[in-house]
TORDO-943964 format. One record per residue (C-alpha): x, y, z. Coordinates in steps of 0.5 Angstrom, whole numbers, plus 500, padded with zeros to 3 digits. Each point is the difference from the previous one (the first is absolute). Layout:
! residues N
<pt><u>X</u><v>Y</v><w>Z</w></pt>
...
This chain:
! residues 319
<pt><u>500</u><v>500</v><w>500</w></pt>
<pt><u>505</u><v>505</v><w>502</w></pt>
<pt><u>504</u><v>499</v><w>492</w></pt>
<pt><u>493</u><v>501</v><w>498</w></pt>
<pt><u>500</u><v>507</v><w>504</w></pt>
<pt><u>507</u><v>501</v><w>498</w></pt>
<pt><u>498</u><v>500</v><w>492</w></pt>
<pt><u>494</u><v>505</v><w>502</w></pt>
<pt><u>504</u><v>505</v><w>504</w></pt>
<pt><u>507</u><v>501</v><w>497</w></pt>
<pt><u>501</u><v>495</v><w>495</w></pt>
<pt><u>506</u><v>500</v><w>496</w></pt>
<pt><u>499</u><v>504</v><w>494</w></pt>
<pt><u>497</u><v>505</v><w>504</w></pt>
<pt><u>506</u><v>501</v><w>504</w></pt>
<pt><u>506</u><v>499</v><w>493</w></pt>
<pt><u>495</u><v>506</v><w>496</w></pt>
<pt><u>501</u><v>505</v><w>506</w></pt>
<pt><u>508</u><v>500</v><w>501</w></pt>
<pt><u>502</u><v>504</v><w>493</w></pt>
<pt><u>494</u><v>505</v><w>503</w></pt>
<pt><u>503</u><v>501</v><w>507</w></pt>
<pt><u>506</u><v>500</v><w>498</w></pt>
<pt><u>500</u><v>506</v><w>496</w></pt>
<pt><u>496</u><v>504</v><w>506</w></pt>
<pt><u>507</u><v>498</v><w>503</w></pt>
<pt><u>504</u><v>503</v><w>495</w></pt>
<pt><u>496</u><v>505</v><w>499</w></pt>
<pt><u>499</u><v>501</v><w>508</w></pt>
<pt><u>508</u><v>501</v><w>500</w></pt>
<pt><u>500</u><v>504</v><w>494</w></pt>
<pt><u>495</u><v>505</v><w>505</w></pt>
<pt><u>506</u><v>502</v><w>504</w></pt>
<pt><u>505</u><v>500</v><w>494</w></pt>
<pt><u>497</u><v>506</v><w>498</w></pt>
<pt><u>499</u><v>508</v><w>502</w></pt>
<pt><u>492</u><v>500</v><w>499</w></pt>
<pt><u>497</u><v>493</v><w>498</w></pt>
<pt><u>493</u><v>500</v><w>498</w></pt>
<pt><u>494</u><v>497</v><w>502</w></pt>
<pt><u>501</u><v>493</v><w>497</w></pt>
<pt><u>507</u><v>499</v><w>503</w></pt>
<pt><u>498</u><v>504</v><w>508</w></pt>
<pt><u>494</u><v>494</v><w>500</w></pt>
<pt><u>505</u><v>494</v><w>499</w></pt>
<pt><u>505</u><v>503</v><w>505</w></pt>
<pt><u>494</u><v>499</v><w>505</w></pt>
<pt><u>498</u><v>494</v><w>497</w></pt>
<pt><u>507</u><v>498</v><w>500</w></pt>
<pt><u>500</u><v>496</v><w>506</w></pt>
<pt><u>494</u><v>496</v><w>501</w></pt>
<pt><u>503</u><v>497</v><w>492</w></pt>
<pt><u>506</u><v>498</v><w>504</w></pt>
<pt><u>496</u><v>497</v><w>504</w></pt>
<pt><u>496</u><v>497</v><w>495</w></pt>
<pt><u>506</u><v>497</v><w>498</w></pt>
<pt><u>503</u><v>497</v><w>506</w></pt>
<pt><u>492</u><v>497</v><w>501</w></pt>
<pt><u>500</u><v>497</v><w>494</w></pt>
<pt><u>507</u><v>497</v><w>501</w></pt>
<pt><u>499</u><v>497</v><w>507</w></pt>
<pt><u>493</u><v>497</v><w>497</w></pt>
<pt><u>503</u><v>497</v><w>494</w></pt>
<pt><u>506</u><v>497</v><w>504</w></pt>
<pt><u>495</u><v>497</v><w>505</w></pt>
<pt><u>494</u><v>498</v><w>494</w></pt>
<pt><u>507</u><v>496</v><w>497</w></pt>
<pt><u>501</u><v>496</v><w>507</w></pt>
<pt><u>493</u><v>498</v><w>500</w></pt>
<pt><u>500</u><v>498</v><w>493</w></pt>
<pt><u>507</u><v>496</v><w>501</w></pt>
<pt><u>501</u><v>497</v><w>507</w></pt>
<pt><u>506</u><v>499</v><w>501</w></pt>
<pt><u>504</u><v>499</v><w>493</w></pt>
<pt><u>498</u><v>508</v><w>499</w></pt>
<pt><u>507</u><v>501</v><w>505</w></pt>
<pt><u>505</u><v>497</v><w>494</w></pt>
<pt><u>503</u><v>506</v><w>497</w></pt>
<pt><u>496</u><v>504</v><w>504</w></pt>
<pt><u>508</u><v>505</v><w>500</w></pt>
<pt><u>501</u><v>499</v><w>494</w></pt>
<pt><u>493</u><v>502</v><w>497</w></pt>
<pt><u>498</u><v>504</v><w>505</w></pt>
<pt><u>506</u><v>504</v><w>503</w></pt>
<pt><u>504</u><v>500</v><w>495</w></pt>
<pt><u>495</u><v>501</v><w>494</w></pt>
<pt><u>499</u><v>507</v><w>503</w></pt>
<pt><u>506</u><v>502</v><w>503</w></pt>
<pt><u>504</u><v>499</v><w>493</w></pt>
<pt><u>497</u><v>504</v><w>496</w></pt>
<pt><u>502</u><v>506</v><w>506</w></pt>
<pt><u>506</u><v>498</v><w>499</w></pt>
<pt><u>502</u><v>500</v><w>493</w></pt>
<pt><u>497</u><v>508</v><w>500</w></pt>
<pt><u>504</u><v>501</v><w>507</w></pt>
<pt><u>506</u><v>499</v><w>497</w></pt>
<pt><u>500</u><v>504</v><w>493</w></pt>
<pt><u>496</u><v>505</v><w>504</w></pt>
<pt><u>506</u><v>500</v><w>505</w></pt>
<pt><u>506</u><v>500</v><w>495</w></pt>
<pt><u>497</u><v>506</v><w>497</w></pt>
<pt><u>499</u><v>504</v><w>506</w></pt>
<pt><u>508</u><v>498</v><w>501</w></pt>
<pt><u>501</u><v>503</v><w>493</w></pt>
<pt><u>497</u><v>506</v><w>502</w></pt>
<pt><u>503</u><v>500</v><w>506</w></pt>
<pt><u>495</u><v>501</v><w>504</w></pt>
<pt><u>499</u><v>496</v><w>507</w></pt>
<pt><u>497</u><v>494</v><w>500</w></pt>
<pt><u>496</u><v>496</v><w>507</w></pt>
<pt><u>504</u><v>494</v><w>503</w></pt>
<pt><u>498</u><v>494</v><w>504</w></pt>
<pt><u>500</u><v>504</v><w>506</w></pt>
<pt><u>496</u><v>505</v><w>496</w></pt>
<pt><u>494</u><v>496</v><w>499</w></pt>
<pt><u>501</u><v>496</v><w>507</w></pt>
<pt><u>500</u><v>506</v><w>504</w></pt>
<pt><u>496</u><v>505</v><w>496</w></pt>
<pt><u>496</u><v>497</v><w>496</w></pt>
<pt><u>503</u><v>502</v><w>494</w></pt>
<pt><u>501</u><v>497</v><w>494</w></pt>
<pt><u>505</u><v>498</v><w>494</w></pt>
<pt><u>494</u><v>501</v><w>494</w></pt>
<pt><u>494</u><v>506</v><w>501</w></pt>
<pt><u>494</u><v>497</v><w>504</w></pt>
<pt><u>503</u><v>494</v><w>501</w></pt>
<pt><u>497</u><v>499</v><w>507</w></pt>
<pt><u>494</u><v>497</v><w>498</w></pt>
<pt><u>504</u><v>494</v><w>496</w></pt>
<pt><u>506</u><v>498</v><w>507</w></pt>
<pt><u>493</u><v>501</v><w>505</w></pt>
<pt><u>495</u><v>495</v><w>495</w></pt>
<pt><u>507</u><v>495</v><w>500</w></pt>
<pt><u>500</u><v>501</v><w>508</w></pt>
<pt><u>493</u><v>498</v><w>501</w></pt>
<pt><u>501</u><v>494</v><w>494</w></pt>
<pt><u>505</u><v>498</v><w>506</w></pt>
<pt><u>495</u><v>501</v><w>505</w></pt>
<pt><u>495</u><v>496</v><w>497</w></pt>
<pt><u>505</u><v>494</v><w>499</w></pt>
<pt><u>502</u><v>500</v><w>507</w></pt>
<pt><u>493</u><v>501</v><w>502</w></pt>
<pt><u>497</u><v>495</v><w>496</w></pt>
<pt><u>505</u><v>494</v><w>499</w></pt>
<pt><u>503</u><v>500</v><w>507</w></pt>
<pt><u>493</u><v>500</v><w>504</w></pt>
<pt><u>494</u><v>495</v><w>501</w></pt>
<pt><u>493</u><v>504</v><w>499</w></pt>
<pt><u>498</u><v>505</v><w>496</w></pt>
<pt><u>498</u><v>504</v><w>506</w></pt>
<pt><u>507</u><v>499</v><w>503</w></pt>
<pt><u>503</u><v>502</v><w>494</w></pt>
<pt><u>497</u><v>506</v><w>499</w></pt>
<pt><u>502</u><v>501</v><w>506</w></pt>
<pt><u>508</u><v>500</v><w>500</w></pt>
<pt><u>498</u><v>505</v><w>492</w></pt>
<pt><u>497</u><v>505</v><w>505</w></pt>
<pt><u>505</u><v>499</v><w>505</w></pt>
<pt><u>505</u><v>501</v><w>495</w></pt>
<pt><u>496</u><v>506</v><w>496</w></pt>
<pt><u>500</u><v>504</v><w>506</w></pt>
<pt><u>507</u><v>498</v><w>502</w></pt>
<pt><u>502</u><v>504</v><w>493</w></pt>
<pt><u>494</u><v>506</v><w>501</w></pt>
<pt><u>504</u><v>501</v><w>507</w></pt>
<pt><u>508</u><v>499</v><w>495</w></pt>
<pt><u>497</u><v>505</v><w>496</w></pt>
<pt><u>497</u><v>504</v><w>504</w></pt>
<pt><u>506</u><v>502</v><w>506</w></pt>
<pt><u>505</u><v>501</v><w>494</w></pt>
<pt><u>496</u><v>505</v><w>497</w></pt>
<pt><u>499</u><v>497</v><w>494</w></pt>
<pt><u>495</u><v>504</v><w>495</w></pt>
<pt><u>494</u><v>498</v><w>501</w></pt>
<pt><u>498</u><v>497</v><w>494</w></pt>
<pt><u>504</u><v>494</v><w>503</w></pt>
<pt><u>495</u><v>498</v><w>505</w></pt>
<pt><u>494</u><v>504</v><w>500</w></pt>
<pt><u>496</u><v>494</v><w>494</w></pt>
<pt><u>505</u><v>494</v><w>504</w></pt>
<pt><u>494</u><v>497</v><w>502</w></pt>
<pt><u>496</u><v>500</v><w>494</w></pt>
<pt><u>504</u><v>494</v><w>498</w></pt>
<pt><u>498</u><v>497</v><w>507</w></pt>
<pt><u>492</u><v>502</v><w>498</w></pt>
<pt><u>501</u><v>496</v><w>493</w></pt>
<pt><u>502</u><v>493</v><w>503</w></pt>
<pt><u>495</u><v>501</v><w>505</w></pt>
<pt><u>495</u><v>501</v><w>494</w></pt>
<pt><u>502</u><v>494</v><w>498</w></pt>
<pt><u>498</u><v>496</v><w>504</w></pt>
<pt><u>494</u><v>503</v><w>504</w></pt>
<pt><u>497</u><v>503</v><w>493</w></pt>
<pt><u>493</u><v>499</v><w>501</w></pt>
<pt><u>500</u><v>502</v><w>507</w></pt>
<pt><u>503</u><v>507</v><w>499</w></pt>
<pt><u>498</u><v>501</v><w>493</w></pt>
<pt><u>493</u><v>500</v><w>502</w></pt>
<pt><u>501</u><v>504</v><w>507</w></pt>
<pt><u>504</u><v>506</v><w>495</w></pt>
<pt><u>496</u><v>499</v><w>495</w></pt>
<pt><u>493</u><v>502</v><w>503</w></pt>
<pt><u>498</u><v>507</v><w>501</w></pt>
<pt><u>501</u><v>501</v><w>508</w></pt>
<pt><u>507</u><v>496</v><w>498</w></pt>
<pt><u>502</u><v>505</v><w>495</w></pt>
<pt><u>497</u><v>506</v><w>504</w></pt>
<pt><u>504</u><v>497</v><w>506</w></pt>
<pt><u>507</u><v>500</v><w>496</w></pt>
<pt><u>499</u><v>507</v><w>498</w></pt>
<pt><u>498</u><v>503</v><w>507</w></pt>
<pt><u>506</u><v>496</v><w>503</w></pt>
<pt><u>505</u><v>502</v><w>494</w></pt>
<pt><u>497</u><v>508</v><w>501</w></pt>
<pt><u>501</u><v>500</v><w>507</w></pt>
<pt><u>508</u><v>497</v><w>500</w></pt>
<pt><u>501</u><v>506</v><w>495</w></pt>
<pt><u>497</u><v>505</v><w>504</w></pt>
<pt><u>504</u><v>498</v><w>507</w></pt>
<pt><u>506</u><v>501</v><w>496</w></pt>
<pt><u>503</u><v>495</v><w>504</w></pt>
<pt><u>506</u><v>496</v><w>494</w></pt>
<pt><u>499</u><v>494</v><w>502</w></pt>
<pt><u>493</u><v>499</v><w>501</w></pt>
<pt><u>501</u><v>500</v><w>492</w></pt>
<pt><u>502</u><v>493</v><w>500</w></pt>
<pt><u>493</u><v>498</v><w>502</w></pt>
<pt><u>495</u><v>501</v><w>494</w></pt>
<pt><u>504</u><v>499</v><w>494</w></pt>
<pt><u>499</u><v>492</v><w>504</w></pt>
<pt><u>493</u><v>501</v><w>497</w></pt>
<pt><u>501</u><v>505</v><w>495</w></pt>
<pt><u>501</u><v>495</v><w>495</w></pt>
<pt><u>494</u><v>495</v><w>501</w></pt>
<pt><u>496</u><v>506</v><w>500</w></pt>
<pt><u>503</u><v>502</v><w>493</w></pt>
<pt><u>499</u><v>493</v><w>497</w></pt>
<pt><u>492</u><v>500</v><w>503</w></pt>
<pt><u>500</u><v>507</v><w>495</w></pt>
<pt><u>503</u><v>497</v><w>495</w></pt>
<pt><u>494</u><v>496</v><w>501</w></pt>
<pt><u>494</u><v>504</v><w>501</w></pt>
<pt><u>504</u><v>504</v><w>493</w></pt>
<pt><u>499</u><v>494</v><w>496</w></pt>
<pt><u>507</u><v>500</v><w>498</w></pt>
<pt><u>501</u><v>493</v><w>502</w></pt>
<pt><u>495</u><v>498</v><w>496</w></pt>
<pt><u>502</u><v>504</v><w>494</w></pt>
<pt><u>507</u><v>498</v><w>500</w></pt>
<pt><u>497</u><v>492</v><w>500</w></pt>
<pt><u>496</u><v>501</v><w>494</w></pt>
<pt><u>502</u><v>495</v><w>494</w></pt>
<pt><u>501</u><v>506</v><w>495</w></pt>
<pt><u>507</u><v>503</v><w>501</w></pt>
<pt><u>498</u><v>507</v><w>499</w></pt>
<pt><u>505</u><v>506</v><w>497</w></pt>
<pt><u>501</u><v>503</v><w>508</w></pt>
<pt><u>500</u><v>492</v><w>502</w></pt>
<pt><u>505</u><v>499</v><w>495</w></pt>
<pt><u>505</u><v>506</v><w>503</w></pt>
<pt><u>499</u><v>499</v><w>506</w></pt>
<pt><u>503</u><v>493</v><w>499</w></pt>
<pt><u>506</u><v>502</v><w>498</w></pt>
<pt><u>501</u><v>505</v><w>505</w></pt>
<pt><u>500</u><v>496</v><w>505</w></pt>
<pt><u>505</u><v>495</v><w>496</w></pt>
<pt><u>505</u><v>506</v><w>501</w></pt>
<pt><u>498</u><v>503</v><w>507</w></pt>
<pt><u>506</u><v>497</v><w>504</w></pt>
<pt><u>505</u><v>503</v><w>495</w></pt>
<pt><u>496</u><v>506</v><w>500</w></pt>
<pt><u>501</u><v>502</v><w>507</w></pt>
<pt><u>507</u><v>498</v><w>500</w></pt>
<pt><u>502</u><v>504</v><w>494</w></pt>
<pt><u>496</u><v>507</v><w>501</w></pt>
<pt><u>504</u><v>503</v><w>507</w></pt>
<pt><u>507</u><v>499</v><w>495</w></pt>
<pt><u>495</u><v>504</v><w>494</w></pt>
<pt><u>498</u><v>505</v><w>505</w></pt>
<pt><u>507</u><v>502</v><w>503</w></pt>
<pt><u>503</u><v>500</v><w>494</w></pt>
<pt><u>495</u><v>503</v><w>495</w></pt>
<pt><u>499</u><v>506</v><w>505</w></pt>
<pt><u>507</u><v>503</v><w>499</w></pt>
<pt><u>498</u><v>501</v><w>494</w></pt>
<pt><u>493</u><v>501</v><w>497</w></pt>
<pt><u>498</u><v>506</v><w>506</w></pt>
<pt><u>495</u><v>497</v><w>506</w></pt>
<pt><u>492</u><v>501</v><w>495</w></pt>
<pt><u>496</u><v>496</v><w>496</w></pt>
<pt><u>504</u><v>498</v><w>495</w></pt>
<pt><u>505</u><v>497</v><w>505</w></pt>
<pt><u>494</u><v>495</v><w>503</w></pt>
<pt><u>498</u><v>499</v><w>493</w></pt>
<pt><u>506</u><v>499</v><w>498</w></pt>
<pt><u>503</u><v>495</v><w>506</w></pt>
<pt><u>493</u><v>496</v><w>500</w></pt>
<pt><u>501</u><v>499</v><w>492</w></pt>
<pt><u>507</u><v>498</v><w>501</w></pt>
<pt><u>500</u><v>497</v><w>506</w></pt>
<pt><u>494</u><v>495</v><w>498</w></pt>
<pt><u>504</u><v>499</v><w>493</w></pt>
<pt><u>507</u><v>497</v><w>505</w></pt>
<pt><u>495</u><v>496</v><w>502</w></pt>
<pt><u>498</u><v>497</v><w>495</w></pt>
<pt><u>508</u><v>498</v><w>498</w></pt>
<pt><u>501</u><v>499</v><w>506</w></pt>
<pt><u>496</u><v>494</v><w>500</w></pt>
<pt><u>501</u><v>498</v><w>495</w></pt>
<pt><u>508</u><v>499</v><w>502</w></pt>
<pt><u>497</u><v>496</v><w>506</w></pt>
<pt><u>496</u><v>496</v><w>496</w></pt>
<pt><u>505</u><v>498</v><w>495</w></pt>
<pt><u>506</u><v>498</v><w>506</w></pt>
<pt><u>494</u><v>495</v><w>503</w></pt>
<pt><u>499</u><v>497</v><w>493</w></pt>
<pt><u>508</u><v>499</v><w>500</w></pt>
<pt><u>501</u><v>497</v><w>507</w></pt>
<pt><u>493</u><v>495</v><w>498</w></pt>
């Protein structure tokens, strides 16, 4: 019952047609603070912005916990290479070019020490990629260490607010923690789905989750902040509902936005890593206004494309 639930509630072509479309809300929520006076459009995606990268990190934690419950046991072989490492490569190839370019210029560039006490990373952006690999390892150590899925989750949440406090007491920018427990909130979804979907997706359910949420802004109380974007997620999957987006995108025929959407999200990873190097250098040279956004955003998701391409073309050779 409860797959059936999951099918209905936030299947799979759902989720794969959303990320091209949050991740340009993404660039164009960085690009808002690259610029000297952002329109409208780029000041809604910076508060957007936030609630997308918890989307993210909700829809990580759910597919990995869906995975398990679909495999069992034999989901854990080659759990590093294609999880972890899978993520993690594509990073490192950019960080490297983007470092020895920094070197050529001459300009300084963070160290180990860098990203371990400041939070400061090698490539723009990057926090999302070296937090997302951390909460892969949680969720390994969590779920392949312990009996009982109440036990595991747990240690996932003892490990979670272990990094939150990390990041947190280091004054590491906000960005690094505020969404942690979004990922947490997705591996829950996973396996209470149809209680928590029911309860959030009734209108006293989402009423509820828009006063608590109102409310913790009001106090501007920082870390209260962790609390709504637990549910936050679940409430924008039962819009996407209500919407009837979630049916649209399932309809047989694949329709010309369908069609773009698709192909967005083929190449929404390497956007996201690209577009902070396109942003940093391209805004030295074309000023800080329209064009330069429409410019990074163009270029940003043709490397993309590329980009892709390259790491397609690697994996077909290794096989």
């Amino acid at each position: 019952r409860s797959s059936d639930l999951m099918q209905q509630s936030f299947p799979k072509p759902v989720s794969d047609s959303l990320r091209g479309l949050m991740q340009l809300v993404i660039v164009c929520s960085h690009l808002y603070f690259a610029m000297d006076h952002p329109p409208l459009a780029f000041v809604l995606c910076n508060k957007l912005g936030t609630t997308v990268i918890s989307l993210f990190l909700f829809m990580s934690g759910y597919g990995l916990a869906i995975s398990l419950k679909q495999k069992g046991k034999a989901y854990w072989n080659g759990f590093f290479p294609r999880r972890v490492w899978g993520v993690f490569s594509p990073m490192l190839w950019l960080s490297v070019l983007f470092q020895l370019i920094l070197w050529v210029r001459h300009e300084y560039t963070p160290i180990l020490r860098d990203l371990l006490l400041e939070g400061r990373t090698p490539l723009p952006n990057a926090w999302f990629i070296f937090a997302l690999i951390l909460l892969y390892i949680f969720f390994f150590i969590a779920f392949r260490w312990t009996k009982g899925v109440k036990q595991s989750i747990l240690l996932l949440t003892t490990l979670c607010v272990a990094f939150i406090a990390y990041a947190y007491l280091m004054h590491f920018e906000r960005a690094w923690w505020v969404t942690t427990l979004s990922f947490l909130s997705g591996v829950i979804y996973a396996y209470y789905e149809e209680t928590l979907y029911r309860t959030l997706s009734s209108w006293w359910g989402l009423a509820l989750s828009v006063g608590l949420t109102a409310g913790i802004i009001y106090s501007n109380i920082e870390l209260l902040l962790l609390i709504p974007y637990l549910f936050i997620p679940i409430v924008v999957i039962a819009l996407i509902n209500k919407t009837g987006y979630a049916q649209w995108i399932q309809r047989g025929k694949r329709g010309y936005v369908r069609r773009i959407l698709d192909s967005l999200s083929s190449v929404s990873y390497e956007l996201y890593l690209l577009h902070g190097m396109v942003i940093y250098f391209l805004s030295a040279y074309l000023g800080r206004g329209l064009l330069f956004a429409s410019t990074v955003i163009v270029s940003s998701i043709v490397l993309a494309y590329l980009y892709h391409w390259v790491l397609n073309g690697r994996r077909h050779k290794r096989n």
